[in-house]
C-alpha positions in Angstrom: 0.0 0.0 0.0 2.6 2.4 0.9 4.3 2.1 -2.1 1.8 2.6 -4.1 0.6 5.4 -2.4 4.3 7.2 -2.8 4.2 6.3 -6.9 0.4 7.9 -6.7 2.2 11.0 -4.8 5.2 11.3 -6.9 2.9 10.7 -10.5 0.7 13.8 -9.6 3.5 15.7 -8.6 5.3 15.1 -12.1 2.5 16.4 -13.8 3.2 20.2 -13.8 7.1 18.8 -14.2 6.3 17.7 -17.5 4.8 21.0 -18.5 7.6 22.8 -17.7 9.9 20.3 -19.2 8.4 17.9 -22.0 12.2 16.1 -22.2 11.7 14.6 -18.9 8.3 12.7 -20.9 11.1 10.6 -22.4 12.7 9.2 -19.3 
């Protein structure tokens, strides 16, 4: 559960990351 719950965190949190840099997309 936890684990999942930090990939949840960390996916919502890339969001605006990948706005500001598309590149990051490709990783």
């Amino acid at each position: 559960m936890a684990k999942i719950y930090k990939r949840l965190q960390a996916a919502i949190k890339s969001l605006p990351l990948r706005r500001k840099a598309p590149k990051s997309i490709a990783l």
